[in-house]
C-alpha positions in Angstrom: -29.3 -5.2 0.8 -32.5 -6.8 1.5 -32.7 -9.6 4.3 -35.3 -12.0 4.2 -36.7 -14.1 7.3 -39.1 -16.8 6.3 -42.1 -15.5 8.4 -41.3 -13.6 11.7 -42.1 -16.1 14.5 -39.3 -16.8 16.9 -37.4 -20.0 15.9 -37.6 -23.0 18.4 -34.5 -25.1 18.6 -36.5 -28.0 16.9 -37.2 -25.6 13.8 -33.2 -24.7 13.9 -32.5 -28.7 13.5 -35.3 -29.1 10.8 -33.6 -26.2 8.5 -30.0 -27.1 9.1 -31.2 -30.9 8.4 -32.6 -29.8 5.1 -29.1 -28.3 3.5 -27.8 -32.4 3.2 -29.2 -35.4 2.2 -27.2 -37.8 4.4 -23.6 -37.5 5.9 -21.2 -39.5 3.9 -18.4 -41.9 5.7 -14.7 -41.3 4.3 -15.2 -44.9 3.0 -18.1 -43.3 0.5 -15.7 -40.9 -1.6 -15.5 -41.9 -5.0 -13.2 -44.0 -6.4 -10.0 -42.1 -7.6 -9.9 -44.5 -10.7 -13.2 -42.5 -12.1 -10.8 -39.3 -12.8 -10.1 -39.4 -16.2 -6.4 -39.7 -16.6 -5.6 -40.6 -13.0 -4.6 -44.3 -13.7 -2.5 -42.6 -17.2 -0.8 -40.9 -14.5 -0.5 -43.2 -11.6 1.3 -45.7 -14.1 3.6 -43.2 -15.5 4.8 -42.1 -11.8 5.2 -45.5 -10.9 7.2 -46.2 -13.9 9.5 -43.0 -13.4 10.0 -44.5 -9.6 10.6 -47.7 -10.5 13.1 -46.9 -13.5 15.1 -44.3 -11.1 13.8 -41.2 -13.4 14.2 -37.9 -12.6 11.0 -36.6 -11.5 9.8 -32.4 -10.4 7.1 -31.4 -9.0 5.5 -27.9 -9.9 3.2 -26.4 -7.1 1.6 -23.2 -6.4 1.9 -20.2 -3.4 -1.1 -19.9 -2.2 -2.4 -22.3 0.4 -3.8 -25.0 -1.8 -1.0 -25.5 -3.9 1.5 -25.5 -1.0 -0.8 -27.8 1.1 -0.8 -29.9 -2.5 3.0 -29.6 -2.7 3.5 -31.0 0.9 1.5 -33.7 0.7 3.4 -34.6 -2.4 6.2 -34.5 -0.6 5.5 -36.4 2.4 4.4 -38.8 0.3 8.0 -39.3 -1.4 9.7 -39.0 1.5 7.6 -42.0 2.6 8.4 -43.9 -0.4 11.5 -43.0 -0.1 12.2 -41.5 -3.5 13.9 -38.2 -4.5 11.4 -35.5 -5.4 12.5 -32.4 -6.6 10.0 -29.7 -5.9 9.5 -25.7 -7.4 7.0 -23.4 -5.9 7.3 -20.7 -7.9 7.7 -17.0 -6.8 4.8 -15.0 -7.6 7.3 -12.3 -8.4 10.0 -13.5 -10.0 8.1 -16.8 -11.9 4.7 -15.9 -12.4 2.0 -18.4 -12.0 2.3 -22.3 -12.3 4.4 -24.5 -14.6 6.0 -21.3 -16.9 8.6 -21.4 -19.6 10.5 -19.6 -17.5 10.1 -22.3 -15.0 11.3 -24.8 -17.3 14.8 -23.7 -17.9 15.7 -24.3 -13.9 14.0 -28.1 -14.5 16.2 -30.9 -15.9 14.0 -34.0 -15.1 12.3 -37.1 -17.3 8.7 -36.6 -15.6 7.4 -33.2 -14.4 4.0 -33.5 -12.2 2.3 -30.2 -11.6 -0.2 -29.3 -8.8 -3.2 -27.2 -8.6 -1.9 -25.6 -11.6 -1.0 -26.7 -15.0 -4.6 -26.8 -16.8 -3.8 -23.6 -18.7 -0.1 -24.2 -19.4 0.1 -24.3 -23.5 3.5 -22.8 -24.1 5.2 -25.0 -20.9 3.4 -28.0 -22.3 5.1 -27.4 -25.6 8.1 -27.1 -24.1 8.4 -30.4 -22.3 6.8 -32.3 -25.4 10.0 -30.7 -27.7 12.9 -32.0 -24.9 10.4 -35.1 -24.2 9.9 -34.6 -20.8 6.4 -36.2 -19.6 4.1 -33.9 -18.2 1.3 -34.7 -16.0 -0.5 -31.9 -15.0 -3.4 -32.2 -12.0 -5.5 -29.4 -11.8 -9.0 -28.4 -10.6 -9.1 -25.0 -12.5 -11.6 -24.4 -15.3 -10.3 -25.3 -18.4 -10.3 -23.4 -21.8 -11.3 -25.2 -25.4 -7.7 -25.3 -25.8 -5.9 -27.7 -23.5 -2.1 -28.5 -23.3 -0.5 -31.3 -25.0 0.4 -33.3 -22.2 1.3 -36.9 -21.5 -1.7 -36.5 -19.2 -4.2 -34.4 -17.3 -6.7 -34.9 -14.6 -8.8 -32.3 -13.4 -12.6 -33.1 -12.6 -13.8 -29.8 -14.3 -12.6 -31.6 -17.9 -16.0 -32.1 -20.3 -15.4 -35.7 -20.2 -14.3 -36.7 -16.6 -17.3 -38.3 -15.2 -15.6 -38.1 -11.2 -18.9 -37.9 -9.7 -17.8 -34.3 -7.0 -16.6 -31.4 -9.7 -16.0 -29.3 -6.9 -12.8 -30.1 -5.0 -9.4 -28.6 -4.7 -5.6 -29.0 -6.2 -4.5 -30.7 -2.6 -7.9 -33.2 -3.3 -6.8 -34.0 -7.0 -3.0 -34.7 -5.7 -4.1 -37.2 -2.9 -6.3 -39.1 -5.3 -3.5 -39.4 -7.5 -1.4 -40.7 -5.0 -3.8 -43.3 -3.8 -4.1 -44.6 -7.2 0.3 -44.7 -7.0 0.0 -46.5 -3.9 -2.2 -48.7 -5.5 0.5 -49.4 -8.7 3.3 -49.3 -6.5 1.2 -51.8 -3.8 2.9 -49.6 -1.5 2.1 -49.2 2.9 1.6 -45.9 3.3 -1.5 -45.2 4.9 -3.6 -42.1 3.1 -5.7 -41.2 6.1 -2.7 -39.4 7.6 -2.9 -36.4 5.0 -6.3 -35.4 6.4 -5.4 -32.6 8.0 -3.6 -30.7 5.2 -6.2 -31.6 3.2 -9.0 -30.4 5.9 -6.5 -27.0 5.4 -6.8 -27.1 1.5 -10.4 -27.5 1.1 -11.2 -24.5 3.7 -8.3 -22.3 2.6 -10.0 -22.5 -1.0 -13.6 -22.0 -0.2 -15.0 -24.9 -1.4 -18.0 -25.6 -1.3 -18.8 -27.9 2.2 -21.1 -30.4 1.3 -20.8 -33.9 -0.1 -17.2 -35.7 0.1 -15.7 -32.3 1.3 -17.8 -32.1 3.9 -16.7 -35.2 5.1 -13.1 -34.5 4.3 -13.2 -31.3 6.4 -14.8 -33.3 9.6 -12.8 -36.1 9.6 -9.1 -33.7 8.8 -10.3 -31.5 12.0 -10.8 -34.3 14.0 -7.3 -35.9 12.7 -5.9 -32.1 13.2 -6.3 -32.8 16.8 -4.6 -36.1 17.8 -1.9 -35.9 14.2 2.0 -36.2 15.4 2.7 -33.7 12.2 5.0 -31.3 13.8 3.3 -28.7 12.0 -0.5 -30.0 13.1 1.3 -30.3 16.4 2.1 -26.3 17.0 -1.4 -25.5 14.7 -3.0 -26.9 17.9 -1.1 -24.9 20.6 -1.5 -21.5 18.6 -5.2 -22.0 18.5 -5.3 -23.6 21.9 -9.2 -24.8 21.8 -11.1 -27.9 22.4 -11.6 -28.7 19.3 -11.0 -26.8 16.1 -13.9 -25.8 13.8 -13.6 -24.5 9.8 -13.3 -21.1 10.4 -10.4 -21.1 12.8 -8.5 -22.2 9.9 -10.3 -20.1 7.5 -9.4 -16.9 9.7 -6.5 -17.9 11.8 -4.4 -20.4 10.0 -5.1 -19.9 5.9 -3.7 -16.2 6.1 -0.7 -17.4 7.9 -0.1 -20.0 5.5 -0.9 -17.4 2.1 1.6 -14.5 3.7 4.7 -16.6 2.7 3.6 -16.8 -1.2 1.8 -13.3 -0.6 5.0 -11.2 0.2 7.7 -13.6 0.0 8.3 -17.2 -0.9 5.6 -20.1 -0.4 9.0 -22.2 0.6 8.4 -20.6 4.1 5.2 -22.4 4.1 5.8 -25.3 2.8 8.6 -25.8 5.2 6.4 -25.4 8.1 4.0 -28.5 6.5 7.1 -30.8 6.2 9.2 -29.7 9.2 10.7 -32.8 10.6 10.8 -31.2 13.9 8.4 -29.3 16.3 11.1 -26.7 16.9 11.5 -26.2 13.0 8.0 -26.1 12.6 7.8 -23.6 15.1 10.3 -21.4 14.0 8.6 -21.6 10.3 5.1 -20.6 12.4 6.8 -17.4 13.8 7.6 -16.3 10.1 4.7 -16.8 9.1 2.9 -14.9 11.7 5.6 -12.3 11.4 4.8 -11.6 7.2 1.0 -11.9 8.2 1.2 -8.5 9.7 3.3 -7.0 7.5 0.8 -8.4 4.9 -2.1 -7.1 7.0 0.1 -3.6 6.7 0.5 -3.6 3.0 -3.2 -4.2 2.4 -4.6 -1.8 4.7 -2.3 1.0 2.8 -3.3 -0.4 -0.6 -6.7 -0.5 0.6 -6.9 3.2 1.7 -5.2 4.3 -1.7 -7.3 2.1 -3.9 -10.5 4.0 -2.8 -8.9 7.4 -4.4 -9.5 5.8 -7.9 -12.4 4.0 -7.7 -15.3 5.3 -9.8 -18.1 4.4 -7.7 -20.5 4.5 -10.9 -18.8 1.6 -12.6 -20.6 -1.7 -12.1 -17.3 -3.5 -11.8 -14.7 -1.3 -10.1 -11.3 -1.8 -11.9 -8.5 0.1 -10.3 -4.8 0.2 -10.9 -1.6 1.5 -8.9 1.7 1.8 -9.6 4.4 -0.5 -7.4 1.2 -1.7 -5.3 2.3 -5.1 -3.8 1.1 -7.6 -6.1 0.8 -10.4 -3.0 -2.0 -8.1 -1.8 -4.2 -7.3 -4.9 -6.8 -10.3 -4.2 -7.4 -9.1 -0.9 -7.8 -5.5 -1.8 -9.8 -6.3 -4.3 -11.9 -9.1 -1.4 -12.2 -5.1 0.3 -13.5 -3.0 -2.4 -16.3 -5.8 -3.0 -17.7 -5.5 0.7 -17.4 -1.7 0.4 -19.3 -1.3 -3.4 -21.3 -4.3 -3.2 -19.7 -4.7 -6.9 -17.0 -7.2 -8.9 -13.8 -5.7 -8.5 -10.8 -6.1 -10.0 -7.4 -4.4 -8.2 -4.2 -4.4 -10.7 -0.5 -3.7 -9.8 1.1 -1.8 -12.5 5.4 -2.7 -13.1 6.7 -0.7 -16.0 4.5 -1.4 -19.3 2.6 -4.3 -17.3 0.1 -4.9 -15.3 -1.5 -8.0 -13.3 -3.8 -8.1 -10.9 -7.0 -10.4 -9.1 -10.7 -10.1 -9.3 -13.2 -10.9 -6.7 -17.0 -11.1 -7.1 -20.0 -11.1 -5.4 -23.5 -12.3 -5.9 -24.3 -14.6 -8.4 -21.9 -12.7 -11.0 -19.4 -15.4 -12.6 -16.2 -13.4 -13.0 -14.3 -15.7 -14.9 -17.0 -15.7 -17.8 -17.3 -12.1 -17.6 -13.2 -11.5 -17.9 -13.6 -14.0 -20.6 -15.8 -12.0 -23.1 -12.9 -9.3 -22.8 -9.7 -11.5 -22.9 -8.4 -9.9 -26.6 -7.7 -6.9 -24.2 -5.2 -9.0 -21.7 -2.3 -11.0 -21.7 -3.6 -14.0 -19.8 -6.3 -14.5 -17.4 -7.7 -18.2 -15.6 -9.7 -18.6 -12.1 -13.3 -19.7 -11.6 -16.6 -18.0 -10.7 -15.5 -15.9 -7.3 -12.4 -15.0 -8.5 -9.5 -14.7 -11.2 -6.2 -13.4 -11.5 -5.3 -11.5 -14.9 -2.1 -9.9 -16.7 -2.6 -7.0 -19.2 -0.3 -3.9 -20.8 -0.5 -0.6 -19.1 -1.9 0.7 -22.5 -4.7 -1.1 -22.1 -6.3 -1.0 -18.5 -9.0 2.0 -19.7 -10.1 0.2 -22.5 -10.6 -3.1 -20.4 -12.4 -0.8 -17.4 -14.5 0.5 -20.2 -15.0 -3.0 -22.1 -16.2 -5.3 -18.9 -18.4 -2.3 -17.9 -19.7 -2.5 -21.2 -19.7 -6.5 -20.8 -21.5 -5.8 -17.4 -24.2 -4.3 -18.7 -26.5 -6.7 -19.1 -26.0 -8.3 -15.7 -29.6 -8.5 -14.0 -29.5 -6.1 -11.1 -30.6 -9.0 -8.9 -27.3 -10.7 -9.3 -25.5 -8.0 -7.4 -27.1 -9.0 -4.3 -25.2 -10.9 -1.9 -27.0 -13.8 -0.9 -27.4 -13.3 3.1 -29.9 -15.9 4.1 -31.1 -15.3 7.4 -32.2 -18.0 9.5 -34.7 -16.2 11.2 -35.1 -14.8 14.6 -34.5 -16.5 17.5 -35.2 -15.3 21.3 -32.1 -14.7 23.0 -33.0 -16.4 26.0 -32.5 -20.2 24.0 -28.8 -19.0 23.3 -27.5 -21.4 26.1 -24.9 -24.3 25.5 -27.3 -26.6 24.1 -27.8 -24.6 21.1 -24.0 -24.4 20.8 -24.3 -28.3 20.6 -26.8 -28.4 17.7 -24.8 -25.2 15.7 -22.0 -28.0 16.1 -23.6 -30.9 15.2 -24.2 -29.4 11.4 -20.3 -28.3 11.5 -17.9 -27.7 9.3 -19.0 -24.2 8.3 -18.5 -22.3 5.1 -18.6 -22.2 1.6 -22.3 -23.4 0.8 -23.3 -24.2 4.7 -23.2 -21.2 6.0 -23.1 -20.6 9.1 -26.9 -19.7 10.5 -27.7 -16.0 10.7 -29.9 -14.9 12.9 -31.9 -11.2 12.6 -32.3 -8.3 16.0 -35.0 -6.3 14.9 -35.5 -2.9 16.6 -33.5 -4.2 19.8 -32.7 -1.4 22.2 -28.9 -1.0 22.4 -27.7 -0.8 26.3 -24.2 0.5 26.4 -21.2 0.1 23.9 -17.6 -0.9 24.6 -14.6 -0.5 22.1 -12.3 -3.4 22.7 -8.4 -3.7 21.3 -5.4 -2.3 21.5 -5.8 -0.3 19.0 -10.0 0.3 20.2 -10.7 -1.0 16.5 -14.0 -4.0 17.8 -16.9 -2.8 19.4 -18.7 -4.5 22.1 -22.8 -4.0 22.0 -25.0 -4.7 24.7 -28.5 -5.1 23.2 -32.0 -5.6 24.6 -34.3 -7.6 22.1 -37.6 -6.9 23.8 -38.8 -4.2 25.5 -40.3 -6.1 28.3 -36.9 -8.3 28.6 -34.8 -7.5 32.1 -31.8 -9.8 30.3 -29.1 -8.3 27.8 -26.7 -9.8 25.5 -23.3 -8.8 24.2 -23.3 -8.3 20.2 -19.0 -8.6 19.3 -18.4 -6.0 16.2 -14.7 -7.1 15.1 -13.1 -4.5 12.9 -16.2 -2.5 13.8 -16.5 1.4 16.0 -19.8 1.4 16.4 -21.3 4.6 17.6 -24.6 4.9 19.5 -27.5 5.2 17.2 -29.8 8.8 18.1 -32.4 6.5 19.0 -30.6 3.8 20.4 -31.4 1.5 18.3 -30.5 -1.8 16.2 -31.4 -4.1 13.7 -28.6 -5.9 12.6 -27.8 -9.9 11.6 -25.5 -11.7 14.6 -24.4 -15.6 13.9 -23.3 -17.8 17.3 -20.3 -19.2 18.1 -18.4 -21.0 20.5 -16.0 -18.5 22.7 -13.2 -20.8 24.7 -11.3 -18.1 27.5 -9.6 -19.7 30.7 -11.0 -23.1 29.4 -14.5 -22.2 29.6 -16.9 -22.2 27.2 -19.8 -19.8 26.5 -22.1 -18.5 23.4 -20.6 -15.8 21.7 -23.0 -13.3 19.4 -20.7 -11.7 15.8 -22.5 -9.1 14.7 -22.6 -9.4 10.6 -24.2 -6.6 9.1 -26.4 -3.5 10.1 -29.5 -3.0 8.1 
């Protein structure tokens, strides 16, 4: 992988503010997000769930088990409760439902208005359905839709051709909230919509969107709120983590795989009972599961992982493998794995009798979901977005479909492969102090399209290394960057043994952040990658 430095003088902190100034034109204030009435078929939908409340209909709400839907779902809920109206709510079980709003679903629902979140945009058959027992759907989505589009009462997802919401890019728990303003709006009810922040904060990290623009803002201000909010469930999120403050990527690493393990391995209900616990103790005893299935799912995917690699043909250009009875909760991270390993799309199936299903990841600039696309006559249903897809096929036909989107793959320039590490530059290790930590936070949150800065070592002599862990799994580097330098600095390698090179040396990318121990604060160097 190539890294590129824009011209190899040292970095001042002034040139660090002047690049990190350049990613956005302007911070927004919450008070600047668009107006929810410029989704196309919010108000259709506001109205109708105002009406259903109003007349004392039946009304279900479909969600999804992975952290955006649930985080949708409970904000849904809260927001009932609030009202208070009955709601009654299916998250369905990734093993024994499927995906979304599902025929199968349908016979368990006997309701006059069904609402979907973060799912729904490709639900033909379901829509069908509720049009032929005339039950209203409204389906809110931000999924790509196909030319064909349910027949629903009505559907609002920005990504539609003709929406003209001004930010495409936001999540299922975004698209519910919006909704709801506009039904507090109909309903002229109290209920302030400032106090969902921090699930929504969750939602938007936990589905890497992309942190600029409203969701930038969105992030910010639902971290802040995540600090000082009496949710019993914010409330033990801030004793786990036990920090200062809490930036993206504590919730990206720490708190987003809790949260998935429930739908991953079990039931999303876990989860979603943690969001609306009533109680700190419930919420507690909800967190303690969840932590509890996050190892066993950390389990399952390191043994899926290790027998994944037997069948990979490292030829391919996207790396489609399939295993009998693999745990289908664990596919999408396998898959995550095999794409940091071969540099390549990859696509990790679960085979269960004549079917399989699985989930793609992809790197790069390659758009997975349009290259799935030119093969779909080969699979039973497929949906996602650029990064990723999940996708149901026969058994009869996965060697035909590896064969097909290699095929398909092709013509992919070579370029495209390349993960886009943008390195900041270099910087001398001697400005790493706690002013520096101030201006890394200043451009906070982190993430999906603001990146973290990465910084290059080139040729640094390598002092000593430590393994850390129970398990001596993370490495501990202690590097010199100049020759002529008396001072060191500790590189952290998590998941990392690194071995001391035969000439003791390193070149490697490191970002910088914030370590809290015994409540003081100091730099901290993660090493990224090793040229």
């Amino acid at each position: 992988m190539q890294h590129s430095v824009p011209n190899n003088k040292l970095l001042t902190k002034q040139d660090l503010i002047d690049l990190l100034s350049c990613r956005f034109d302007g911070e927004k204030k919450l008070s600047q997000i668009p107006n929810p009435e410029l989704l196309l078929g919010g108000t259709k939908a506001a109205k109708r769930i105002a009406e259903a409340i109003q007349q004392n209909q039946r009304i279900t709400l479909v969600g999804d088990y992975d952290v955006d839907g649930v985080s949708s779902t409970a904000i849904m809920v809260d927001f009932f409760r609030q009202i208070p109206y009955p709601l009654e709510v299916i998250i369905p079980n990734r093993f024994n439902d499927g995906y979304g709003v599902s025929p199968k679903i349908l016979e368990r629902v006997d309701a006059d208005l069904i609402i979907t979140v973060d799912n729904g945009i490709t639900a033909i058959e379901a829509a069908q359905i509720c049009k032929d027992r005339e039950i209203d759907l409204i389906i809110t989505d931000h999924h790509t839709p196909s030319e064909n589009l349910p027949d629903a009462y009505a559907i609002v997802d920005p990504k539609l051709p003709d929406c003209t919401y001004p930010f495409k890019e936001i999540c299922g728990a975004q698209v519910a909230w919006l909704v709801l303003a506009l039904v507090k709006k109909e309903l002229k009810l109290n209920i302030d919509m400032g106090q969902f922040l921090d699930i929504l904060a969750i939602a938007i990290i936990a589905d890497v969107m992309p942190l600029v623009d409203i969701n930038r803002t969105l992030v910010k201000e639902g971290l802040a709120y995540l600090m000082r909010s009496p949710r019993p469930a914010s409330i033990i999120i801030r004793d786990f983590l036990n920090k200062s403050s809490i930036n993206a990527e504590d919730i990206g690493f720490m708190i987003a795989p809790r949260l998935n393990s429930a739908g991953r391995l079990e039931d999303a209900k876990i989860a979603l009972e943690f969001y609306t616990a009533p109680t700190t103790h419930k919420a507690y005893k909800q967190f303690e599961l969840l932590g509890k299935l996050n190892d066993l799912r950390k389990e399952t995917e390191a043994q899926t992982t290790k027998e994944a690699l037997l069948h990979v043909t490292s030829e391919d250009n996207v790396i489609v493998v399939a295993g009998e009875g693999w745990h289908e909760g664990v596919v999408g991270i396998v898959a995550s794995r095999l794409v940091d390993k071969f540099g390549k799309p990859s696509i990790v199936l679960s085979i269960n009798g004549d079917d399989a299903k699985g989930s793609a990841r992809s790197i790069g600039n390659i758009d997975i979901y349009e290259l799935i696309k030119e093969d779909e006559q080969l699979l039973t249903k497929f949906g996602g977005h650029k990064m990723a897809a999940g996708l149901a096929l026969k058994r009869a036909n996965i060697d035909a479909f590896r064969d097909a989107i290699n095929q398909s793959a092709k013509k992919i320039p070579k370029e495209d492969y390349t993960p886009k590490e943008k390195l900041t530059g270099v910087l001398a290790v001697d400005a790493i102090d706690m002013e520096l930590l101030d201006i890394l936070e200043s451009f906070e949150p982190f993430g999906e399209a603001n990146q973290r800065p990465s910084f290059l070592l080139e040729d640094a002599e390598v002092v000593s290394i430590k393994l850390l862990g129970a398990d001596k799994a993370h490495s501990k580097i202690e590097v010199r960057q100049f020759a002529h330098q008396r001072q060191t600095v500790e590189l952290i390698a998590f998941r990392t043994v690194f071995e001391m090179p035969p000439n003791r040396r390193i070149t490697c990318s490191y970002s910088i952040s914030k370590n809290e121990f015994n409540n003081k604060i100091t730099p901290q160097l993660l090493l990224k990658k090793i040229y």
